[in-house]
TIBA-303583 format. One record per residue (C-alpha): x, y negated, z negated; residue in one letter. Coordinates in steps of 0.2 Angstrom, whole numbers, padded with zeros to 4 digits, always signed. Each point is the difference from the previous one (the first is absolute). Last residue first. Layout:
// TIBA-303583
XYZA
...
// end
This chain:
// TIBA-303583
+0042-0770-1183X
+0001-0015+0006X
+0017+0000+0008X
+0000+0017+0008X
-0018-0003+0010X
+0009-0017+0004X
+0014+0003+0007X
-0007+0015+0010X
-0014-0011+0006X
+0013-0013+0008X
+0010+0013+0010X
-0015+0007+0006X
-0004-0015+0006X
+0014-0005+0006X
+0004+0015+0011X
+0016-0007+0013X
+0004-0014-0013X
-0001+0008-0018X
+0006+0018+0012X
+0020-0009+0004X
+0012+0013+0001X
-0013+0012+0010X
-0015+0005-0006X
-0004+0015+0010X
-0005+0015-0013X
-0002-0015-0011X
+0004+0009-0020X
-0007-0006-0018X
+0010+0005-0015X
-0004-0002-0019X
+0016-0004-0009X
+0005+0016-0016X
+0013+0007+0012X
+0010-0014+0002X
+0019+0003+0004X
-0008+0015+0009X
-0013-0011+0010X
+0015-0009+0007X
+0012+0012+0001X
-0016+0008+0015X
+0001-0017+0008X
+0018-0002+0003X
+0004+0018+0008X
-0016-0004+0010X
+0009-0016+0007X
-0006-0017-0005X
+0003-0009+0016X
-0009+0007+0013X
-0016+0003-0011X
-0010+0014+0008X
-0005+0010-0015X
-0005-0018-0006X
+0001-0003-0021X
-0010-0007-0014X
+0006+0003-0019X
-0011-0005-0012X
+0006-0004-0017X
-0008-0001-0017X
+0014-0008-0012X
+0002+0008-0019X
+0018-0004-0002X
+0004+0018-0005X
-0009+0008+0013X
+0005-0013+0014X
+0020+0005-0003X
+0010-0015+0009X
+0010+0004+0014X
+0019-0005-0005X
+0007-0012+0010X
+0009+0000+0018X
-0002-0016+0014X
+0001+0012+0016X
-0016-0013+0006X
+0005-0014-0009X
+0015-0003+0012X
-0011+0001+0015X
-0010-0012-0006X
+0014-0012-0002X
+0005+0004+0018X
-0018-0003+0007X
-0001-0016-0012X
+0016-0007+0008X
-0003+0004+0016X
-0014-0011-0002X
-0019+0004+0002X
-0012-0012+0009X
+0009+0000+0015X
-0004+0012+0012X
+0000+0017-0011X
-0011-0006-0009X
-0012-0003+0013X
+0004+0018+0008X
-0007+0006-0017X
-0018-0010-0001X
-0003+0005+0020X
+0005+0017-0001X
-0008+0005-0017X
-0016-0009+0012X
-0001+0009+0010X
-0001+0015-0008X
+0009+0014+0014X
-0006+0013-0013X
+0011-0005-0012X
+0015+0013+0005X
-0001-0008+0016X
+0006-0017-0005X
+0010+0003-0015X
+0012+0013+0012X
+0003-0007+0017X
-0006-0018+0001X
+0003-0003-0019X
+0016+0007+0000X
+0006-0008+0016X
-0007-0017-0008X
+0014+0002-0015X
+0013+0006+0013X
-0003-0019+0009X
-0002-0008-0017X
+0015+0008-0007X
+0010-0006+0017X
-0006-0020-0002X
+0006+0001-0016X
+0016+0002+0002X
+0008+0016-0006X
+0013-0004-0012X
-0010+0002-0014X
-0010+0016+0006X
+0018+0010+0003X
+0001+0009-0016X
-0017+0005+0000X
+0001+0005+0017X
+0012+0013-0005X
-0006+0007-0016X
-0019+0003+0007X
-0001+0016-0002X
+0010+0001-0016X
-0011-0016-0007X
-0015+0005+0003X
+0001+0019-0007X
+0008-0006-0017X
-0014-0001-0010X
-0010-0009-0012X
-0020+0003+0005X
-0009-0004+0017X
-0013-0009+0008X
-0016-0001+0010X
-0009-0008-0013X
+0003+0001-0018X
-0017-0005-0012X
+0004-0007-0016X
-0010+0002-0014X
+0001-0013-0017X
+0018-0007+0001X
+0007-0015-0010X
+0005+0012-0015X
+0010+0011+0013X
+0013-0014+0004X
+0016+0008+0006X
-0006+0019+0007X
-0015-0007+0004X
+0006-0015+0010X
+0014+0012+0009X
-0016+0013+0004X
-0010-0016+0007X
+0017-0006+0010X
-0002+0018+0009X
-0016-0003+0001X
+0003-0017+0011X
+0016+0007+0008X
-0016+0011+0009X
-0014-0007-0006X
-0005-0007-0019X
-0015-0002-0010X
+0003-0004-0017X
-0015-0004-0012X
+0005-0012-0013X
+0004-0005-0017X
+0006-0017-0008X
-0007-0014+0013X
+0006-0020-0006X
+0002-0003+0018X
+0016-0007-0002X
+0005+0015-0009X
-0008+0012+0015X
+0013-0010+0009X
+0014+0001-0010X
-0003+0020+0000X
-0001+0002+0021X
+0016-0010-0002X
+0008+0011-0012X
-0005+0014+0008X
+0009-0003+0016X
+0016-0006-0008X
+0000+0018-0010X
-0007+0008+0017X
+0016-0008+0009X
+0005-0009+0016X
-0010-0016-0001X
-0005-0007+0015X
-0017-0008-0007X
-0015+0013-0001X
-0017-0006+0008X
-0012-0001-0016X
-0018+0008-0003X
-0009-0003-0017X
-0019+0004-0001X
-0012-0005-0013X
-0012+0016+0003X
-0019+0002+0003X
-0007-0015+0012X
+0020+0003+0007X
-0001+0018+0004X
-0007+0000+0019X
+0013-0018+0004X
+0012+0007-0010X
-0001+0019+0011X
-0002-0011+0017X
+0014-0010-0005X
+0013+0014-0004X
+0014-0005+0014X
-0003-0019-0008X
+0014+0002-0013X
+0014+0005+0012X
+0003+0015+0012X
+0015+0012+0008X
+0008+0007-0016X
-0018+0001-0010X
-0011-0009-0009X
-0005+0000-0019X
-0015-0005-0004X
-0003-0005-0019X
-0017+0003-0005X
-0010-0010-0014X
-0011+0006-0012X
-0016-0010-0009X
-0006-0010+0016X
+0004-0011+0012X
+0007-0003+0016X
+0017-0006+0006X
+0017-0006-0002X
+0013-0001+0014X
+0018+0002+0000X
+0016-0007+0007X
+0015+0003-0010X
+0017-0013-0004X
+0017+0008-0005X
+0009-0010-0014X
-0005+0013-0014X
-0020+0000+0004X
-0005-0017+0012X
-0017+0001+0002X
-0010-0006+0014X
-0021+0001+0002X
-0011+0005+0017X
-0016-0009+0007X
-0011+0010+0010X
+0004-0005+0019X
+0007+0018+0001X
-0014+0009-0002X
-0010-0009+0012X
+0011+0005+0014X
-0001+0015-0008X
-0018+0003+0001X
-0002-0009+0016X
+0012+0015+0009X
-0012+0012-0008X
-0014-0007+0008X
+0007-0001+0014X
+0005+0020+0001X
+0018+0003+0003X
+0005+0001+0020X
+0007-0019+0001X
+0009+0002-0018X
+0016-0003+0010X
-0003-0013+0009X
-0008-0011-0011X
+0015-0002-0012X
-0009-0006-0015X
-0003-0017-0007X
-0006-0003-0017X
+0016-0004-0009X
+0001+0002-0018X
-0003-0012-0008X
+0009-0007-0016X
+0000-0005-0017X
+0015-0004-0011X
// end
């Protein structure tokens, strides 16, 4: 089954971003997506480019397949490129599985991972459960196996599913107006693309499910052994991956290049594009 995305935006919010950058999306969005329907659950994704490798973005907690457009649309004359929106599913097992019946449909058998935030963390999942499939892997703004997340965040964890949605969205916008916000410079547009999520176009049910991936345990996978360049790219002003959490990261993967924003944020492949972009493709054609 083939779809559209929708093209429309809320105006509103992006009233401050760039127009030109508003277009981009907008036109983004009208490119035509593809269903699948992995172990009864159905994804949303979209094929693109050519060329000899493909990428597999990975997005994070907050986002959904078009958070990476300007990347895809700077890397797609060079790169097939995969991005899907994750379903509600509430493990990286069922995650993985998906992102694997896709590739499958796709008839792709290795890729370039690039992953943010829950998306690196799913990367590190993928490599640990399906190294053959995995040529480099680039992790963004995340973080390795641990049990941080989910002992400070114990409480609310337990109480997202009987929150309604209407209060994670409200404490979801607070996060971005008071921490993801600032912390990215004031980017406009981070603000803009999050605060539409957070009105509508993600469900409580993904934000739970996501949650749920997030303190999802496995063993990290050992890069030397496997053979898997890595490049590790962090913020020392990330509001949500702690310093604690970014230092275990680059212990759990000593050998993985690693490329520092002094003032990032959560969010630097949408507050610094370009550079964004350029890393991904310096590390990936070498």
């Amino acid at each position: 089954m083939i779809r559209r995305a929708p093209p429309k935006i809320r105006a509103e919010l992006y009233a401050h971003v760039n127009a030109a950058t508003v277009a981009s999306l907008v036109a983004f969005r009208c490119l035509t997506t593809k269903t699948i329907v992995v172990e009864g659950t159905q994804w949303s994704y979209l094929r693109l480019g050519g060329g000899p490798k493909t990428i597999l973005f990975l997005h994070g907690m907050g986002g959904a397949y078009d958070i990476w457009w300007q990347q895809i649309e700077a890397l797609k004359d060079r790169f097939v490129i995969i991005s899907a929106t994750y379903p509600p599913l509430s493990s990286l097992r069922a995650l993985g599985r998906g992102l694997l019946g896709i590739l499958d449909q796709e008839q792709i058998s290795r890729v370039h991972l690039v992953g943010s935030s829950l998306g690196g963390y799913l990367a590190q999942y993928l490599m640990a459960e399906a190294p053959g499939l995995i040529e480099k892997v680039i992790l963004g703004n995340t973080f390795p196996p641990n049990d941080l997340i989910a002992r400070k965040t114990r409480i609310q964890g337990t109480l997202l599913p009987l929150t309604p949605e209407s209060m994670i969205m409200a404490r979801f916008r607070k996060t971005i107006l008071t921490e993801i916000y600032p912390a990215s410079n004031f980017s406009e547009l981070v603000k803009a693309y999050l605060l539409e999520q957070s009105y509508g176009l993600m469900t409580k049910a993904q934000f739970v499910a996501r949650y749920r991936c997030v303190i999802d345990r496995f063993a990290p996978p050992k890069l030397d052994e496997l053979g898997i360049d890595a490049l590790i790219i962090e913020s020392t002003n990330d509001p949500l991956v702690v310093e604690e959490l970014r230092e275990k990261l680059k212990a759990t993967y000593p050998s993985a290049r690693v490329h520092t924003f002094p003032d990032g944020g959560h969010f630097p492949y949408l507050s610094h594009p370009g550079e964004y972009t350029a890393l991904i493709e310096g590390f990936l054609v070498r």
